[in-house]
GUKE-649862 format. One record per residue: residue number from 1; residue in one letter; x, y, z of N, C-alpha, C in turn. Coordinates in pm, 1 decimal, m for minus. Layout:
 resi resn     n.xx     n.yy     n.zz    ca.xx    ca.yy    ca.zz     c.xx     c.yy     c.zz
  NUM    A        X        Y        Z        X        Y        Z        X        Y        Z
...
***
This chain:
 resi resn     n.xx     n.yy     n.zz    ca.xx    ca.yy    ca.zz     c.xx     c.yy     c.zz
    1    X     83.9   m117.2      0.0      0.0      0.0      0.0     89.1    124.5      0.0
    2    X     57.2    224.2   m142.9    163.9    323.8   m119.6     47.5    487.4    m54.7
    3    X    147.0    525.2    m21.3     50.8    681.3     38.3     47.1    765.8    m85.9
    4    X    m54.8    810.7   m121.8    m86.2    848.4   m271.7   m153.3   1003.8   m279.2
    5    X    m96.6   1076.8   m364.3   m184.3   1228.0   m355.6   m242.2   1209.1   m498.3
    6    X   m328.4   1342.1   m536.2   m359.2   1300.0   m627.7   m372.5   1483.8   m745.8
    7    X   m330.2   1490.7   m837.8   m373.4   1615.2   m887.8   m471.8   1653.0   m997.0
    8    X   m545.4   1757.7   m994.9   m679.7   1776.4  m1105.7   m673.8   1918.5  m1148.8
    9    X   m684.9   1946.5  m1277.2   m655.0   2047.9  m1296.7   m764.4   2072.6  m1436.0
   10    X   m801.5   2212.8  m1443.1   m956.4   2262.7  m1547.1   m875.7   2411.3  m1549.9
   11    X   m868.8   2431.0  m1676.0   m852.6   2606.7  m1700.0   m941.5   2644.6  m1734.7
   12    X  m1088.8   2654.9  m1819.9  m1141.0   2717.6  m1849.5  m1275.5   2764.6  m1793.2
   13    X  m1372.6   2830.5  m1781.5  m1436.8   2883.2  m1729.4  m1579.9   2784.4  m1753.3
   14    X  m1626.7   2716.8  m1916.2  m1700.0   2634.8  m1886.8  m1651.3   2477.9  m1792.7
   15    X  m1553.0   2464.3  m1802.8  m1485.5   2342.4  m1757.5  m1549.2   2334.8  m1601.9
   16    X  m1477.7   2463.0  m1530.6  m1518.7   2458.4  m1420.2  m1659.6   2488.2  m1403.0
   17    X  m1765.0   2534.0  m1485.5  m1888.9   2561.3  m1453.6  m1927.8   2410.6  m1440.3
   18    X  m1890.3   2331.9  m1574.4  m1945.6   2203.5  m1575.6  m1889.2   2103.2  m1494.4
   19    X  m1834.9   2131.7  m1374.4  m1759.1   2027.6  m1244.0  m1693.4   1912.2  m1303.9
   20    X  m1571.1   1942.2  m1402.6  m1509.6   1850.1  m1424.3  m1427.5   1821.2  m1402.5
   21    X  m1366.1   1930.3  m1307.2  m1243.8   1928.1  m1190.0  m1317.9   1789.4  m1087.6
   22    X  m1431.3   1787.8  m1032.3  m1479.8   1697.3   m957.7  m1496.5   1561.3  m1013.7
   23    X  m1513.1   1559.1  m1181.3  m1537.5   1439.1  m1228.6  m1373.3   1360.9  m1249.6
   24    X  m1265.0   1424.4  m1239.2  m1132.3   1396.3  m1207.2  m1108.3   1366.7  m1090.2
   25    X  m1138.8   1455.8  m1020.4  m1112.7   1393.7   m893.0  m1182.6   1272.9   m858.8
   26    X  m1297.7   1241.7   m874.0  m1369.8   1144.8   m867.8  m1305.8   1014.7   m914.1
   27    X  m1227.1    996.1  m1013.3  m1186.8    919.4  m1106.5  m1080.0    901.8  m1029.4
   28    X   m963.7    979.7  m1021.0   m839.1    997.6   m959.8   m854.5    903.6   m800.3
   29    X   m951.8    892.5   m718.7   m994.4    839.1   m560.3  m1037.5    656.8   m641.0
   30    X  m1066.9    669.9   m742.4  m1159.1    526.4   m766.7  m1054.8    438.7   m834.6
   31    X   m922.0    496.1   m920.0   m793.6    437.2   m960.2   m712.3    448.9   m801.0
   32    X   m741.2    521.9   m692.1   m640.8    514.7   m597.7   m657.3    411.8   m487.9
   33    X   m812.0    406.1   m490.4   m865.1    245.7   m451.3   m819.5    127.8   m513.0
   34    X   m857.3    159.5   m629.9   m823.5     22.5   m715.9   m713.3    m21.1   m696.2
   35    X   m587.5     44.5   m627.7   m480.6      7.9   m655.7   m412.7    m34.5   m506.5
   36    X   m547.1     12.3   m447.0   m489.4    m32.4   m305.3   m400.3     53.1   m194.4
   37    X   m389.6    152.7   m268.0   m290.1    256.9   m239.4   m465.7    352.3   m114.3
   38    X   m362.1    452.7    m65.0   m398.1    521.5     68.1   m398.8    663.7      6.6
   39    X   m526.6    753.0    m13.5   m493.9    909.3    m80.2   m439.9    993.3     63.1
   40    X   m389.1   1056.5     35.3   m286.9   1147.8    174.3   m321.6   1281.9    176.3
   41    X   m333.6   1352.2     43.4   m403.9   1452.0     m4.9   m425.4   1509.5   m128.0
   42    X   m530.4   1583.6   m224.7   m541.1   1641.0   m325.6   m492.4   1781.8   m341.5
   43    X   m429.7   1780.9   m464.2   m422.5   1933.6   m503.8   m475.6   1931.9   m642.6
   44    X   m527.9   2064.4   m649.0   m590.0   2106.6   m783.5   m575.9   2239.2   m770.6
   45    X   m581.3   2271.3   m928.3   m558.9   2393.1  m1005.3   m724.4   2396.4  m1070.6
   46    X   m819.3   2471.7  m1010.8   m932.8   2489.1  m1095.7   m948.2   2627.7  m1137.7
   47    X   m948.6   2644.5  m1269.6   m932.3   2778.4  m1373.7   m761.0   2834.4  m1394.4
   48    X   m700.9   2728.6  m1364.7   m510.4   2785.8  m1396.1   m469.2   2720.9  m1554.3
   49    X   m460.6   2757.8  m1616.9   m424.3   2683.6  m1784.8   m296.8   2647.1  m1761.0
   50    X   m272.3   2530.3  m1791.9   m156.5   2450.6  m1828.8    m69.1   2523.8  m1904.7
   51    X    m67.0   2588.2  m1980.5     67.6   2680.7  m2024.4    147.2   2748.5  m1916.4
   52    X     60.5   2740.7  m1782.1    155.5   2845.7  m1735.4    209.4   2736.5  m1586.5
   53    X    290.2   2760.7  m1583.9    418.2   2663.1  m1469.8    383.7   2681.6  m1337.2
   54    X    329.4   2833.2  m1340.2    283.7   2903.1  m1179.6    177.2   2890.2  m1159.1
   55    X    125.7   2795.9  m1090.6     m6.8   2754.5  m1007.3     m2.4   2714.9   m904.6
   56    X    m79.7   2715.0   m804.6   m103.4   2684.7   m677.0    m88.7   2571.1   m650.8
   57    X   m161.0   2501.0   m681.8   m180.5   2393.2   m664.5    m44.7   2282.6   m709.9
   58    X     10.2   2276.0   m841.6    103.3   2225.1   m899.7    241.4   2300.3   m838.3
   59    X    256.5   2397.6   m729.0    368.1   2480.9   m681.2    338.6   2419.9   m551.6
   60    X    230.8   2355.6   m472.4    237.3   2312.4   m383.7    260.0   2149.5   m370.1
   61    X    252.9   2057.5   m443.0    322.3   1924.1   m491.6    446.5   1900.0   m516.8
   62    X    472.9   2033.2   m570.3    605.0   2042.9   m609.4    699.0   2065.6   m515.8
   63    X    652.8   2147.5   m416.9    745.6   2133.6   m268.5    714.3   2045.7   m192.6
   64    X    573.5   1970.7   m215.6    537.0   1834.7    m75.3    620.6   1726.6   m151.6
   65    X    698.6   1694.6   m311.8    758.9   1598.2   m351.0    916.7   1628.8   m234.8
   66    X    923.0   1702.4   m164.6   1075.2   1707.5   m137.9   1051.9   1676.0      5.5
   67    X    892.4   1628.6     66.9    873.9   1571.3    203.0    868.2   1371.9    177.9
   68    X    862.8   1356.1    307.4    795.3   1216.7    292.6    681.7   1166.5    300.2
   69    X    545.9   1297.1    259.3    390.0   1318.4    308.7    391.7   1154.9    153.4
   70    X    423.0   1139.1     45.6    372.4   1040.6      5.2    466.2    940.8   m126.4
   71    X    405.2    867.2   m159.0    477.3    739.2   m234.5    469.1    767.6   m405.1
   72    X    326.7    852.5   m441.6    244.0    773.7   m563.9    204.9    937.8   m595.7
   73    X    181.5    968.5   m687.0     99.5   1065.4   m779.7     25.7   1027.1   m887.1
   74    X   m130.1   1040.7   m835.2   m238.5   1027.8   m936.6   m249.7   1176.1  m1048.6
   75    X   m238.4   1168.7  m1167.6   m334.9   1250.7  m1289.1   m405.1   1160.1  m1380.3
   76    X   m483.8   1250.9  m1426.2   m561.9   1166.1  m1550.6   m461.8   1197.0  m1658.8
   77    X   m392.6   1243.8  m1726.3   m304.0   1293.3  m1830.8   m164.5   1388.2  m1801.5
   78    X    m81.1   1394.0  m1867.2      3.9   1497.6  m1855.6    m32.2   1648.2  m1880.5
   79    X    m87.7   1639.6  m2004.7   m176.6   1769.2  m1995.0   m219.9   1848.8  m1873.1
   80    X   m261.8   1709.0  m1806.2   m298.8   1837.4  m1710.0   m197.9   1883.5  m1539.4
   81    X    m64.0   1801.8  m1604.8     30.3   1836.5  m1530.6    113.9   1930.8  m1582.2
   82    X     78.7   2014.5  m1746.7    117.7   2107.0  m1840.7     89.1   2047.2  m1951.3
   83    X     42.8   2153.2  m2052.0     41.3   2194.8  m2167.2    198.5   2165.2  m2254.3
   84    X    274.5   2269.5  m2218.9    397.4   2247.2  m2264.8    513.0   2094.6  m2220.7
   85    X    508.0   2068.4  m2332.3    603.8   1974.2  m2270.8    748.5   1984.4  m2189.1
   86    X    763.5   2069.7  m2224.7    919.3   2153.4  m2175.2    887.1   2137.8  m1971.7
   87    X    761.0   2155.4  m1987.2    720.3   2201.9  m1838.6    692.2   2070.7  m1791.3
   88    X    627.1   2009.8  m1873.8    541.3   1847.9  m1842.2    724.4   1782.2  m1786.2
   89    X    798.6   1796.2  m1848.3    960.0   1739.4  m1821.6   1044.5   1817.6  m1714.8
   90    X    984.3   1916.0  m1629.0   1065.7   1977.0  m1544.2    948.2   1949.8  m1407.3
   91    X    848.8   1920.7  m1441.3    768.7   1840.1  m1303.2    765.0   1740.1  m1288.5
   92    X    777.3   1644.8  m1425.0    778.1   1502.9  m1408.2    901.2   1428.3  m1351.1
   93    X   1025.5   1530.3  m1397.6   1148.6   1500.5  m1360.0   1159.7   1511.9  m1196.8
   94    X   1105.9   1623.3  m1140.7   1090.4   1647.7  m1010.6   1022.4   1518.1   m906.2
   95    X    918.9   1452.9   m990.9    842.2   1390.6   m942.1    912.0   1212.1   m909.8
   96    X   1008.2   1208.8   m965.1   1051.5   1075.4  m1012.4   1140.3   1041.8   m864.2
***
C-alpha cells in the first residue's frame, strides 16, 4: 500500500462551470482504490491553464515531492500536469 496524492486540474471557465475538476477527482480516488494505495491529499488547479508553470496547486506538490507526506501521484493525463512539454519534463522530472 503506497501513500498516494492525487492532482486535477480545469482552465477554463466552462470546464469549471461544468464540475469537471470533480469528475477527475472522482476518477483519480476510484484508480487510488483500485490500486490499493492510501490518498494522503489532493491538489488542484481549478481555472489555472496549463501553459503556465505558476499555479497553486502544482507549486504546492512540487514542494510536498521534497517531504515524505507520500509514495504515488495520481493525474488523468500529462496535460494536465502542463500543456507544454518543456514544463510536463521539469515536473515530471521532479516527481521521479
Amino acid at each position: 500500500m503506497k501513500r498516494a496524492v492525487l492532482y486535477a486540474r480545469v482552465s477554463t471557465d466552462a470546464q469549471q462551470k461544468e464540475g469537471t475538476i470533480e469528475s477527475q477527482v472522482l476518477e483519480l480516488k476510484r484508480q487510488i482504490a483500485a490500486a490499493g494505495d492510501v490518498l494522503v491529499k489532493e491538489y488542484t488547479d481549478d481555472g489555472y491553464s496549463g501553459t503556465l508553470l505558476d499555479r497553486p496547486g502544482i507549486e504546492e506538490l512540487r514542494r510536498d515531492v521534497k517531504t515524505l507526506l507520500f509514495d504515488a501521484v495520481y493525474f488523468l493525463d500529462t496535460d494536465r500536469i502542463a500543456r507544454d512539454v518543456a514544463y510536463q519534463t521539469i515536473i515530471l522530472g521532479e516527481l521521479i
